[in-house]
C-alpha positions as CSV (number, residue, x, y, z in Angstrom):
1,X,12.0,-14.4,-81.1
2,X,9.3,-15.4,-78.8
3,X,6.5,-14.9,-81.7
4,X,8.4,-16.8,-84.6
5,X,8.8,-20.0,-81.6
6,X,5.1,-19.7,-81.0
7,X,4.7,-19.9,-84.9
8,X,6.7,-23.0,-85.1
9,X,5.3,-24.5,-82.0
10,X,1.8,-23.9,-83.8
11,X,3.0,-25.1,-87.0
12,X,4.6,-28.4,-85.7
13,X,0.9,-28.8,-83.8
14,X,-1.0,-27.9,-86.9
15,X,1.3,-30.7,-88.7
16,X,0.4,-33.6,-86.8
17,X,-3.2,-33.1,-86.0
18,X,-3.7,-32.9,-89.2
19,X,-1.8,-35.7,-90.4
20,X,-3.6,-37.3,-88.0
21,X,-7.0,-36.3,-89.0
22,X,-6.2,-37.4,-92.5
23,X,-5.1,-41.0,-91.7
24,X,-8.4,-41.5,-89.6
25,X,-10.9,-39.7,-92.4
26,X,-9.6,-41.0,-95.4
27,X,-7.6,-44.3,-95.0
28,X,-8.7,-45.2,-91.5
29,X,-12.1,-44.4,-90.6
30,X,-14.5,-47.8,-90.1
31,X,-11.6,-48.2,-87.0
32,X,-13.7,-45.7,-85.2
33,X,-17.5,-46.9,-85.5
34,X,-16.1,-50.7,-85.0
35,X,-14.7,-48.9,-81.5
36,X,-18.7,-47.2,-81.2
37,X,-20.3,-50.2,-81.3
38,X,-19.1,-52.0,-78.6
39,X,-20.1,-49.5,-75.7
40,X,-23.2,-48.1,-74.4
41,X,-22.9,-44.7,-73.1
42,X,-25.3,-43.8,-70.6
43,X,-26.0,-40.8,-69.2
44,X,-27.0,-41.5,-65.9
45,X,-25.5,-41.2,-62.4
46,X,-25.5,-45.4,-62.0
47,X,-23.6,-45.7,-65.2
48,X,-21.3,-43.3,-63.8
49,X,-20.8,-44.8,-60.8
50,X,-20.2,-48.2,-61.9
51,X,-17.4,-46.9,-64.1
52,X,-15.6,-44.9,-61.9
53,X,-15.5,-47.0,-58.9
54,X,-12.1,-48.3,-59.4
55,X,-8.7,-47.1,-60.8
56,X,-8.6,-46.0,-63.7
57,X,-12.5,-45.5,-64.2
58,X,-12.6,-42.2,-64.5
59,X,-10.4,-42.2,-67.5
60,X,-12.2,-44.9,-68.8
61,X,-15.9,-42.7,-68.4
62,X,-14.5,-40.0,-70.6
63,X,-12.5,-42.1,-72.9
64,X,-15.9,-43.3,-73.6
65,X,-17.8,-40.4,-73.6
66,X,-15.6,-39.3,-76.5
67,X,-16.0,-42.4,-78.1
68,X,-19.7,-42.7,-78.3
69,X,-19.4,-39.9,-80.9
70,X,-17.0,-42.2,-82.9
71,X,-21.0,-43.6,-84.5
72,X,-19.6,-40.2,-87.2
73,X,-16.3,-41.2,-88.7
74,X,-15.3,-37.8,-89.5
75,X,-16.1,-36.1,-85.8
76,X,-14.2,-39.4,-84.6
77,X,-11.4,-38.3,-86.5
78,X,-11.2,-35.0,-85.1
79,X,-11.7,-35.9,-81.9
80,X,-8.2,-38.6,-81.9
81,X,-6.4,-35.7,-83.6
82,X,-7.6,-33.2,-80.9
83,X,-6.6,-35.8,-78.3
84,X,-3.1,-36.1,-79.5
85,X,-2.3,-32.6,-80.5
86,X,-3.3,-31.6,-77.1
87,X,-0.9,-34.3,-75.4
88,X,1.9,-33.0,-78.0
89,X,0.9,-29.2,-77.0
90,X,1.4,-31.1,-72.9
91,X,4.4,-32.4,-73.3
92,X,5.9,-29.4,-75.3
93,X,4.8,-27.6,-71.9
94,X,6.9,-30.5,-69.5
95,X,9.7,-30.2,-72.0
96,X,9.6,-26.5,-71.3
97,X,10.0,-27.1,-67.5
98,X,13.5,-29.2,-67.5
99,X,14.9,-27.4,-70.4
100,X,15.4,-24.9,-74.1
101,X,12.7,-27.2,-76.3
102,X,13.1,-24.9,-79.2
103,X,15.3,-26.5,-80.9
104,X,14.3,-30.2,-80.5
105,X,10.9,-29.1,-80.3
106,X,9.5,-32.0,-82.1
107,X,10.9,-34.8,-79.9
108,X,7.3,-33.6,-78.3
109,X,5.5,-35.4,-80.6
110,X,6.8,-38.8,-79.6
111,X,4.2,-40.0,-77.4
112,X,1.5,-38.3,-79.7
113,X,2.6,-40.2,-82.6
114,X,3.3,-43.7,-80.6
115,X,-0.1,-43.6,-79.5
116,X,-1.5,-43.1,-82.8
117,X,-0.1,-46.3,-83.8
118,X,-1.6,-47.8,-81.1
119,X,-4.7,-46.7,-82.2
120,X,-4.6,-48.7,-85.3
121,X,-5.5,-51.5,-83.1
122,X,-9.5,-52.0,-82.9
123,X,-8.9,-53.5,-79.3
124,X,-6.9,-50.6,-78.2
125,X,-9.3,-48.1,-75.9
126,X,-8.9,-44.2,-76.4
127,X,-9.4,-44.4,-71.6
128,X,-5.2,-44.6,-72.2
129,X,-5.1,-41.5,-74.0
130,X,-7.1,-39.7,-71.8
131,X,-5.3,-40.7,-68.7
132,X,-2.1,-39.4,-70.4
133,X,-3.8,-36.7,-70.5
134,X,-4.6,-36.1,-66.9
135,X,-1.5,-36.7,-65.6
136,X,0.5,-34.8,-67.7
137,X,-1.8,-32.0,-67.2
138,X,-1.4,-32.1,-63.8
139,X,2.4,-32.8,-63.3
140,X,2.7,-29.4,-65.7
141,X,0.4,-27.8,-63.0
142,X,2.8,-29.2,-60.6
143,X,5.7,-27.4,-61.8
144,X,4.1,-24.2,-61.3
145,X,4.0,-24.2,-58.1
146,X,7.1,-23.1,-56.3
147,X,7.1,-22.9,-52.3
148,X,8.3,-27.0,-51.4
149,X,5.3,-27.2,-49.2
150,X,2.7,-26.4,-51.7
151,X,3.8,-28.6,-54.1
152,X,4.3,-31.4,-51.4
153,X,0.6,-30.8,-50.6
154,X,-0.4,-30.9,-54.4
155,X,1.3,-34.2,-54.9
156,X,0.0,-36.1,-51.6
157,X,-3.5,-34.9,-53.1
158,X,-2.9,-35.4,-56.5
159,X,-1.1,-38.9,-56.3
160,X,-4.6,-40.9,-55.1
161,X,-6.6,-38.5,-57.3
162,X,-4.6,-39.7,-60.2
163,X,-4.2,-43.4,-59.4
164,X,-8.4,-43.3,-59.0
165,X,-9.1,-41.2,-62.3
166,X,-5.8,-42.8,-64.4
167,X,-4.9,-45.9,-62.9
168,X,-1.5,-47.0,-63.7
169,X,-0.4,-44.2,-65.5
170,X,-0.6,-42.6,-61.9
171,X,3.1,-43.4,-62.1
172,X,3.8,-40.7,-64.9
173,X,3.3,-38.2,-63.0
174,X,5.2,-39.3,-59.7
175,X,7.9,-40.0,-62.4
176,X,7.8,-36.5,-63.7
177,X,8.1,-34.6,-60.3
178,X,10.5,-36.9,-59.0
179,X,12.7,-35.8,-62.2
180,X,11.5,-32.4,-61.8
181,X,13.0,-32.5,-58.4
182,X,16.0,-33.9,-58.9
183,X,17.0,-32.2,-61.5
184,X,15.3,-28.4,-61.8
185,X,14.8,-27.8,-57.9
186,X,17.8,-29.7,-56.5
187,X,18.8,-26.2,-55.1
188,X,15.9,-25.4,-52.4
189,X,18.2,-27.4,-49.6
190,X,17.5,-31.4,-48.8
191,X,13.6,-30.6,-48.6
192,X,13.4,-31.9,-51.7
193,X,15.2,-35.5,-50.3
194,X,12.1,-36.1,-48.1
195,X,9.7,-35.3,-50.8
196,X,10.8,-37.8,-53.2
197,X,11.0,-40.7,-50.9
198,X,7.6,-39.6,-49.7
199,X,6.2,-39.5,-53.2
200,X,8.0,-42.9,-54.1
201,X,6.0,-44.8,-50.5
202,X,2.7,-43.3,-51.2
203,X,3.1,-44.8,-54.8
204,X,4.0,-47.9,-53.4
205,X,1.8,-48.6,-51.3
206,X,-1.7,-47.3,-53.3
207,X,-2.0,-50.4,-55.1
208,X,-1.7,-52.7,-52.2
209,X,-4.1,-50.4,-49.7
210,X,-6.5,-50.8,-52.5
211,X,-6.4,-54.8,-52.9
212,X,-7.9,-54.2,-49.3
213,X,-10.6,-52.1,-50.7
214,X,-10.8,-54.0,-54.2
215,X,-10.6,-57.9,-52.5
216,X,-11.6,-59.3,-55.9
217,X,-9.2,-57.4,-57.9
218,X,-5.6,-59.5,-58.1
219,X,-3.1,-56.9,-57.1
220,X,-1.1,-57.3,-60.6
221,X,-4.3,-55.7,-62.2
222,X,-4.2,-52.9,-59.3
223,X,-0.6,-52.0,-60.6
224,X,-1.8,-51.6,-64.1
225,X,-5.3,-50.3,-63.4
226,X,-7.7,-48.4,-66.0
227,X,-8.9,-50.9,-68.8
228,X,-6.6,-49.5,-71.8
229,X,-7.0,-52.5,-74.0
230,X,-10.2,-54.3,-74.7
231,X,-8.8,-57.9,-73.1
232,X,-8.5,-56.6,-69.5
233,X,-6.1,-59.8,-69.0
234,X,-3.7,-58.6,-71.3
235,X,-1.8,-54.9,-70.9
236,X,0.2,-54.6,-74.3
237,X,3.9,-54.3,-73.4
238,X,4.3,-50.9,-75.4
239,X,1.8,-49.2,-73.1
240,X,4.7,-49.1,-70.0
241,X,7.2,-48.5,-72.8
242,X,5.2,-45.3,-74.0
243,X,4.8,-44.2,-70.1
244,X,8.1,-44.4,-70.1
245,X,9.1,-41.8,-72.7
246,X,6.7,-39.5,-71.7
247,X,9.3,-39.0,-68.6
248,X,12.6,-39.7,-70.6
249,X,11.8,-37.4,-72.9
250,X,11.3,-34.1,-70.7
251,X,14.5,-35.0,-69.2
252,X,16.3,-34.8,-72.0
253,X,15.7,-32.0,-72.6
254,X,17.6,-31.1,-69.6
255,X,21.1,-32.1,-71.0
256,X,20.3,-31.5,-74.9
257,X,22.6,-28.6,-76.1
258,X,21.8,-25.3,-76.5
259,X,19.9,-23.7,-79.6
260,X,22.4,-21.2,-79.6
261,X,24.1,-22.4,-83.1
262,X,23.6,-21.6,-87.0
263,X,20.7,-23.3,-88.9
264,X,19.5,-25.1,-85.9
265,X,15.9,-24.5,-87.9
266,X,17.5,-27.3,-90.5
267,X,17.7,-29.8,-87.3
268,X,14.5,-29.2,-86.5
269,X,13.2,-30.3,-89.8
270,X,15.1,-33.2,-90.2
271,X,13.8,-34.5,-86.9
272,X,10.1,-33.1,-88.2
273,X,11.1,-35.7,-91.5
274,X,12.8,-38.5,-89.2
275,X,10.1,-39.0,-86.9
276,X,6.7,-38.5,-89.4
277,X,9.2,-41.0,-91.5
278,X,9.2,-43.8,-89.0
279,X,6.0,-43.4,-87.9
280,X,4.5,-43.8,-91.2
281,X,6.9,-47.1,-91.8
282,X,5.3,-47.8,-88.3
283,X,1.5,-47.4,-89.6
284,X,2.1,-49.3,-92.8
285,X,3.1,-52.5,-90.5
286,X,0.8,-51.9,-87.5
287,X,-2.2,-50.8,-89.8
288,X,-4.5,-54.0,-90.8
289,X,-6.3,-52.5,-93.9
290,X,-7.9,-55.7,-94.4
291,X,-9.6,-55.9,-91.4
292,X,-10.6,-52.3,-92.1
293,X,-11.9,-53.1,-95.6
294,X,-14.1,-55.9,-93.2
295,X,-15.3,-53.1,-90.8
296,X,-15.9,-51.2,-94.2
297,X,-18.5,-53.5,-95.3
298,X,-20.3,-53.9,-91.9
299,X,-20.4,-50.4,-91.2
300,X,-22.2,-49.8,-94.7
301,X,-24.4,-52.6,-93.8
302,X,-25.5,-51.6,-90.4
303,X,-26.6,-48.6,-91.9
304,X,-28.5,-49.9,-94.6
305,X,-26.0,-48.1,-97.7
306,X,-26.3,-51.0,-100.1
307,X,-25.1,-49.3,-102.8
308,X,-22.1,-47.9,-101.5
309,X,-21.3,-51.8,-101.1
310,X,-21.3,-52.8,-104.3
311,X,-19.7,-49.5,-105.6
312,X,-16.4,-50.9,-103.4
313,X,-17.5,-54.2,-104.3
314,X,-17.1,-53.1,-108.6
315,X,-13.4,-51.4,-107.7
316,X,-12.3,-54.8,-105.7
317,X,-13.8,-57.1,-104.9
318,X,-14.1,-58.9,-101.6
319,X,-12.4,-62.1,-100.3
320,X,-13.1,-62.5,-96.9
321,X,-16.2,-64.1,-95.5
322,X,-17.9,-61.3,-93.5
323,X,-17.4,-58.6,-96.7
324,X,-18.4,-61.3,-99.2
325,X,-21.5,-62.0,-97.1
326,X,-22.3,-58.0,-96.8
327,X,-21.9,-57.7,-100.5
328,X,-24.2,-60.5,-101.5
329,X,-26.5,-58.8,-98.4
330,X,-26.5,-55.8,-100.5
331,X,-27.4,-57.5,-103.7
332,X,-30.1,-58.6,-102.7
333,X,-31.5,-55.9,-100.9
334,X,-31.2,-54.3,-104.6
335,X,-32.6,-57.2,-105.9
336,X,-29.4,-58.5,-108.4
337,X,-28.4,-61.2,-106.0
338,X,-29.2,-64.2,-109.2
339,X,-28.0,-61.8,-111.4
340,X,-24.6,-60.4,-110.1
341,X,-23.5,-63.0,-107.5
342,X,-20.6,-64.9,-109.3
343,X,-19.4,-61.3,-111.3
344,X,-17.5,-61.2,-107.7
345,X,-15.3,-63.6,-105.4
346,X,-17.7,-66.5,-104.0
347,X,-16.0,-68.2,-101.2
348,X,-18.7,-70.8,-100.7
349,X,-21.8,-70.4,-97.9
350,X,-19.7,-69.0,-95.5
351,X,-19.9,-65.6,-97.9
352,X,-23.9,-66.1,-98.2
353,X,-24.8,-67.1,-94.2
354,X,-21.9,-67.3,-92.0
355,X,-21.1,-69.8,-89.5
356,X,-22.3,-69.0,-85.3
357,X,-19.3,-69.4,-83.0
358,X,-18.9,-67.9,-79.6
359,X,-17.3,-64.4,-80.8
360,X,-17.7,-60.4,-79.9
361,X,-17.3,-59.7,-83.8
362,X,-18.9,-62.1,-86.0
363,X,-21.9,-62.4,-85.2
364,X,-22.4,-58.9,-85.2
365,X,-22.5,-59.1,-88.9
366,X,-24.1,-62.1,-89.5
367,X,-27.0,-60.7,-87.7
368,X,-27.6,-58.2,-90.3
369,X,-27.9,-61.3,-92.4
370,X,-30.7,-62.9,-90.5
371,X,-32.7,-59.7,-89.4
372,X,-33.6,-59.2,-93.5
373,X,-33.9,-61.9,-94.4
374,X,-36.6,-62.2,-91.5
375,X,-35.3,-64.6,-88.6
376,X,-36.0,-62.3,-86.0
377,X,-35.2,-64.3,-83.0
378,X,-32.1,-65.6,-84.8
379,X,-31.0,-62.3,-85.1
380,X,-31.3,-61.3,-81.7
381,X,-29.5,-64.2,-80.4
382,X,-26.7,-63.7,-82.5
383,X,-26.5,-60.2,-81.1
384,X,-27.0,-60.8,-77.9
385,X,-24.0,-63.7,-77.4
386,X,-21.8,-61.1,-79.3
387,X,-22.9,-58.7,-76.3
388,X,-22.2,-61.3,-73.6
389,X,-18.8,-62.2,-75.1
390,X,-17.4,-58.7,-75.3
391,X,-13.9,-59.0,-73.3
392,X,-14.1,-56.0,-71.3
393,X,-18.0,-56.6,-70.4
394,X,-19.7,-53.6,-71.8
395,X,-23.0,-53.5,-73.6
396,X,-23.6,-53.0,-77.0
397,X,-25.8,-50.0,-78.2
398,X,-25.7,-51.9,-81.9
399,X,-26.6,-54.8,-80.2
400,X,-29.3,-53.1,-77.8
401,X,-30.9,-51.0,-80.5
402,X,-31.1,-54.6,-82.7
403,X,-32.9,-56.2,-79.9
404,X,-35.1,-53.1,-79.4
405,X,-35.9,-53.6,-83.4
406,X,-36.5,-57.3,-83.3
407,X,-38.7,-57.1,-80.3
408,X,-40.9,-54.5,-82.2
409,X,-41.5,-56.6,-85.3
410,X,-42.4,-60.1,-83.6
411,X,-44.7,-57.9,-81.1
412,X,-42.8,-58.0,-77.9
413,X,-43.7,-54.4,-77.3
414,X,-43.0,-54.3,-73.6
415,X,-39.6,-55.7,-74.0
416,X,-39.2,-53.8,-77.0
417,X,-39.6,-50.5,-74.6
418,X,-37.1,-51.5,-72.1
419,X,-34.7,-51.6,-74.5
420,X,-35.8,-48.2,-75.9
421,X,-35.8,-46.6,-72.8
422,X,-32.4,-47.4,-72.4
423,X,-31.0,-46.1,-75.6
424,X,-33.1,-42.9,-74.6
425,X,-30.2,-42.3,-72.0
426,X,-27.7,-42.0,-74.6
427,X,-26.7,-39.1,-77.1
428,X,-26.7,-40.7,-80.3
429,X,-29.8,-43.0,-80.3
430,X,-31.7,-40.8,-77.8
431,X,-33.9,-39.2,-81.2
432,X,-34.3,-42.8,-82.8
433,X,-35.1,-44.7,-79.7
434,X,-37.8,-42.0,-78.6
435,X,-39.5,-41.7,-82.1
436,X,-39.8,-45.6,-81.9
437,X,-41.3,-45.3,-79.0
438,X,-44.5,-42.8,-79.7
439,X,-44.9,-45.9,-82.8
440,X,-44.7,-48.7,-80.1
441,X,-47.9,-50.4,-80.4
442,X,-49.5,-49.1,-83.2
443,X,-49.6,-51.7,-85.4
444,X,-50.7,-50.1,-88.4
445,X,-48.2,-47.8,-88.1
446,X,-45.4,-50.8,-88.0
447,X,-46.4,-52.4,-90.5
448,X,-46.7,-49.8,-93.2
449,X,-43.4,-48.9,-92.0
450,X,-40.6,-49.5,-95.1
451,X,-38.5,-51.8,-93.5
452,X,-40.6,-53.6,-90.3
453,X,-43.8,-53.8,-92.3
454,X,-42.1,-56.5,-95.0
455,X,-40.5,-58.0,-92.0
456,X,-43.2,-59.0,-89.4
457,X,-45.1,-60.0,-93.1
458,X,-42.2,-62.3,-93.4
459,X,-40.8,-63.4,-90.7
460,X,-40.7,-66.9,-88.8
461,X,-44.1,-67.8,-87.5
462,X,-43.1,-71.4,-86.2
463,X,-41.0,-72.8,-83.6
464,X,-38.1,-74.9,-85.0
465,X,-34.5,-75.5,-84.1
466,X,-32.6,-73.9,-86.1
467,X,-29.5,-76.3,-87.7
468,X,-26.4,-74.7,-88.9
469,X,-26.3,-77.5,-90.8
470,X,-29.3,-77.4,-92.6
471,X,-29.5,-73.9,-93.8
472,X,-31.1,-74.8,-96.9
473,X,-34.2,-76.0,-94.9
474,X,-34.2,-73.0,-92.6
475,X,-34.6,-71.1,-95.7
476,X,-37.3,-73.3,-97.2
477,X,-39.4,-73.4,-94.3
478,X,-39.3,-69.3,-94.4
479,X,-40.1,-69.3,-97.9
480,X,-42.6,-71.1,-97.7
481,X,-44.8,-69.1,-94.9
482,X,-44.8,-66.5,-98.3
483,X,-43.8,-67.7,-101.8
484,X,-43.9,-63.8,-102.3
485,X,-40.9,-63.4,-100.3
486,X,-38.1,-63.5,-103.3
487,X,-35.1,-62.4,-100.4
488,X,-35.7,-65.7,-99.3
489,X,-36.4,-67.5,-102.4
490,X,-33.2,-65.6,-104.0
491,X,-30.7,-66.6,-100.6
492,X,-32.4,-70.2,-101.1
493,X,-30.8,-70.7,-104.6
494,X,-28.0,-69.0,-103.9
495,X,-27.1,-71.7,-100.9
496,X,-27.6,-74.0,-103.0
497,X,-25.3,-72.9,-105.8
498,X,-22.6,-72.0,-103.7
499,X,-22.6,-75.8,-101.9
500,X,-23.0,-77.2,-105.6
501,X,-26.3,-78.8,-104.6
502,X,-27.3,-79.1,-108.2
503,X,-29.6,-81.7,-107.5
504,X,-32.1,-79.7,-105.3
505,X,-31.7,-76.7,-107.5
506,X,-34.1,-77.0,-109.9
507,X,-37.1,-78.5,-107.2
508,X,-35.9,-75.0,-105.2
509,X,-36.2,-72.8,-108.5
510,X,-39.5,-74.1,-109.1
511,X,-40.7,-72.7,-105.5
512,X,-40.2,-69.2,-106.9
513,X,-43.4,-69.0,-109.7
514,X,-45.0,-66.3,-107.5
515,X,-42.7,-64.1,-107.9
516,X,-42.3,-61.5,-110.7
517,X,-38.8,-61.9,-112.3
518,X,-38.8,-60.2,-115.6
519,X,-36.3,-62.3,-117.2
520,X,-34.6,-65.0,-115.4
521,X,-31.4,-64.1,-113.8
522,X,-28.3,-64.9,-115.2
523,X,-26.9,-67.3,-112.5
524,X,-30.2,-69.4,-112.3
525,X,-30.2,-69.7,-116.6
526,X,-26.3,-70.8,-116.2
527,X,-27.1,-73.3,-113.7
528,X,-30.4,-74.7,-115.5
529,X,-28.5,-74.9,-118.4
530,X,-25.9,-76.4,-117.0
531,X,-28.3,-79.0,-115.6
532,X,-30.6,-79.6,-118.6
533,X,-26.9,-80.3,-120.5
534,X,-26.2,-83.4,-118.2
535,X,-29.3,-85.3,-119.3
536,X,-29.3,-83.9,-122.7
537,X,-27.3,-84.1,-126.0
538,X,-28.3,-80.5,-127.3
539,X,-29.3,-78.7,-124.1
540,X,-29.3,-75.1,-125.8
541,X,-32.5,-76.2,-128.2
542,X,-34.1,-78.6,-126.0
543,X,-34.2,-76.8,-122.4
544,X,-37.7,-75.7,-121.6
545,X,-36.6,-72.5,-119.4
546,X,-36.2,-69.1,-120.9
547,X,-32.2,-69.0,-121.1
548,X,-30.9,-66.1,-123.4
549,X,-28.6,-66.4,-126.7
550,X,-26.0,-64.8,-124.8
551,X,-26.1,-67.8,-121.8
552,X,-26.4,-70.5,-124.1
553,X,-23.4,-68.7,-126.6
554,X,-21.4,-68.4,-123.4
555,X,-21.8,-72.2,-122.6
556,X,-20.8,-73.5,-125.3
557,X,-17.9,-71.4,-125.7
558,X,-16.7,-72.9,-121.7
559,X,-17.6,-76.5,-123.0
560,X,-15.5,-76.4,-126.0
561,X,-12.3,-75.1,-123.7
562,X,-13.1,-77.0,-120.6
563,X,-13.3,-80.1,-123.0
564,X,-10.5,-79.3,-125.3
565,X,-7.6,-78.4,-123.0
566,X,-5.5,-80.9,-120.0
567,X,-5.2,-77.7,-118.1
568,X,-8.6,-75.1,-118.7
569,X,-8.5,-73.2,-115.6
570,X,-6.3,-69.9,-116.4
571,X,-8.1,-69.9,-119.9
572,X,-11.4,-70.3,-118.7
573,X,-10.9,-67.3,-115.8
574,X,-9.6,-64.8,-118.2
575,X,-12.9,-65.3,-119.7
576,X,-15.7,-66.7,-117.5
577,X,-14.7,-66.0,-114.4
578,X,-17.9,-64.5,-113.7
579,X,-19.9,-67.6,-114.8
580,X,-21.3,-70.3,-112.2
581,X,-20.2,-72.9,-114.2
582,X,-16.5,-71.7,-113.3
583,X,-16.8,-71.5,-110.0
584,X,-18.7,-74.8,-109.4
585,X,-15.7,-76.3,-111.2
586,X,-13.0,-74.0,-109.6
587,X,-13.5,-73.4,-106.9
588,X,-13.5,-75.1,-103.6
């Protein structure tokens, strides 16, 4: 009997850590390298320090710890399911304690699964998990105990320990032995009577003994303590609610009936069914896949996989600003930014160069835009404000290994090597930032490197203030250092067909005789023709460009429909969506 409940206590485990893997490897995954990025991990004693010195920061250190390794989507994902089949395996163990869990064995899984939809938001911080974890752990250790003054001793040590490594969820635990007490060791005399009500004062009173310690902590944030969300102003009312259950549920167990009845192995795995039911009702409305499909297309970017981009770009394509800007990053990196652009959504310049505003997320992205296309120092400044505005004031490694970068092309080698040494006291860029280094200097060696040699070649020389504005100029003014720089020449056009500047198109085109087009791309012969058309009666024989049969074919076939019919639009999308000349006249 005892072998065939181990098998199902394993089985149930098995079940959701690996649903849980699944969810997080194959439908979730970008979630976890979004989480990375905004954290430096350092593995030094004053990092550790700085963390730990107040409630809570203990779970917080190894809540990071765990996450730095989140930069690998699949270890990330078996590091969450890990987590939370370990607090299922926990609380099977406190269910244990205050009752027969054999039977509603899977009520255990409740706080597993609530936190994994938690986890679907980016701003929630895996330093909650772990904290569960501790105190769970130790109120289970608690119930081993069995003379009154050993466990008394236990929980006046354990209570402080708890509040400083867990913060608020400090209050699990005195929950749990204060049930525990009550309930399961009621009979050991009116020992028990002095215990609670000593437990109970000592919790209390932590928080406010602290606020003495703590002076510029408010004492509401003492209550709570640990950062479990990324806005430290805000504590998400389910997080209380899930502390809750992870003492109601133990004690349930303690008036449940007994497994003693016929096909109780049916009731298990209807509640097995029940709960994986709601909980995957609960994903599907807690999930935000679009904002994963976002962190998709940044992740791809910041790791330089532009063809993995447009392979998601060809199954659907992208609407919102950051992915559309990604995806026409990664065309032209590949070089078909004329040629491809408009065979996908185009939601104006925001999808080419987006915007700067104050933001932790944003600007991240946009970054990647301005480091290739060679404004260095604009780059770093976007990074760094999306560093300084992170709510829960962490560092960046992203953001410190782009600085490192930037610093390295424009020649700032000393401050370049600060910021290497300090990714050399982390785990993931520890290789990368030390390789740099042993390069820092050489010159030769940077610039025959793939990717900073075309850079520093191209990069702003000048001092200018840069206008958000005026984006057009900023990319004329690189362009012209090196007419041989067809990124720039390529974003250039591209700004100016997505604001419909026809007027400065061709003057722009014109910059661009350096560089070695084979043919000229399809969006630049739609919009010449286009142009030529306006001043001329027969713009397919007279135009002096290069266009192809195909283009000119294609144009007249739009003018005849766009001419012919009080309402062209649905007509003209089924067939030339993909054209300019539709979305200059389409789109907004």
């Amino acid at each position: 009997m005892e072998r065939n409940t181990l098998y199902k206590e394993s089985g149930l485990t098995l079940l959701l850590g690996g649903c849980i893997f699944l969810f997080f490897a194959l439908f979730y995954p970008y979630h976890l390298p979004y989480q990375e990025q905004f954290q430096l991990f350092l593995f030094t004693s004053d990092y550790l320090a700085e963390t730990v010195a107040k409630p809570g920061g203990m779970s917080e250190y190894l809540g990071r710890f765990i996450t730095q390794f989140f930069y690998y989507p699949w270890i990330g994902a078996v590091l969450v399911a890990l987590l939370l089949s370990l607090l299922q395996r926990v609380m099977a163990g406190l269910c244990k304690a205050f009752g027969d869990p054999s039977v509603y064995l899977p009520l255990s899984c409740i706080p597993s699964l609530f936190y994994w939809i938690l986890l679907c938001d980016e701003n929630m911080m895996l330093s909650g998990v772990v904290a569960l974890l501790l105190v769970t752990v130790a109120a289970l250790f608690y119930f081993s105990l069995r003379p009154v003054g050993v466990r008394g001793l236990y929980g006046f040590i354990m209570i402080p320990a708890l509040y400083g490594f867990a913060g608020g969820t400090f209050l699990v635990f005195i929950g749990l032995v204060i049930a525990w007490e009550l309930l399961v060791k009621k009979e050991t005399g009116n020992k028990w009577v002095g215990l609670v009500a000593a437990f109970l004062l000592l919790g209390v009173w932590l928080p406010v003994f602290t606020k003495i310690w703590l002076v510029q902590y408010p004492l509401s944030k003492l209550w709570v303590g640990g950062d479990f969300y990324r806005f430290r102003r805000i504590l998400p009312s389910v997080i209380p609610l899930l502390w809750a259950t992870v003492v109601i549920i133990p004690v349930l167990f303690r008036y449940l009936p007994s497994r003693k009845r016929k096909r109780s192995w049916v009731r298990g795995i209807g509640q097995v069914v029940v709960l994986f039911g709601i909980t995957g009702y609960l994903l599907s409305a807690n999930a935000d896949f679009r904002k994963e499909e976002v962190m998709k297309y940044d992740y791809y970017a910041r790791h330089r996989q532009w063809h993995r981009i447009i392979a998601c770009a060809d199954k659907k394509t992208p609407d919102a600003p950051l992915s559309v800007a990604c995806l026409n990053l990664a065309l032209a990196k590949e070089g078909l930014l004329g040629e491809k652009m408009f065979s996908y959504f185009q939601n104006g310049p925001e999808g080419l160069m987006p915007t700067f505003f104050i933001d932790f997320t944003v600007p991240m992205t946009t970054s990647e835009v301005y480091y290739h296309l060679g404004f260095i120092n604009s780059s770093k400044r976007l990074v760094f404000e999306a560093m300084e505005s992170i709510p829960d004031y962490q560092q960046s490694a992203r953001a410190v290994k782009r600085l490192a970068e930037g610093n390295l092309i424009i020649g700032e080698y000393a401050v370049a090597a600060k910021y290497l040494k300090i990714l050399q006291q982390t785990f993931v860029y520890r290789k990368w930032a030390t390789a740099t280094l042993e390069v820092l200097g050489d010159d030769a060696s940077i610039e025959a490197h793939p990717e900073w040699g075309p850079l520093r070649k191209y990069r702003i020389r000048q001092d200018f203030l840069f206008s958000e504005k005026e984006k057009d100029m900023m990319l004329g003014i690189l362009l012209q250092q090196d007419l041989t720089n067809r990124m720039a020449h390529e974003y250039l056009l591209a700004y100016t067909l997505l604001t419909k500047n026809l007027q400065s198109f061709q003057p722009y085109f014109s910059l661009g005789s350096q560089i070695d087009y084979v043919t000229i791309p399809k969006a630049y012969q739609e919009a010449l023709l286009y142009i030529w058309g306006l001043t001329n009666t027969d713009p397919a024989r007279s135009i002096p460009y290069p266009v192809s049969n195909v283009v000119k074919s294609r144009m007249e076939a739009y003018r005849n429909i766009y001419t012919s019919y009080p309402n062209p639009e649905p007509i003209l999308k089924g067939q030339f969506a993909d054209t300019y000349w539709y979305y200059y006249h389409f789109r907004k």
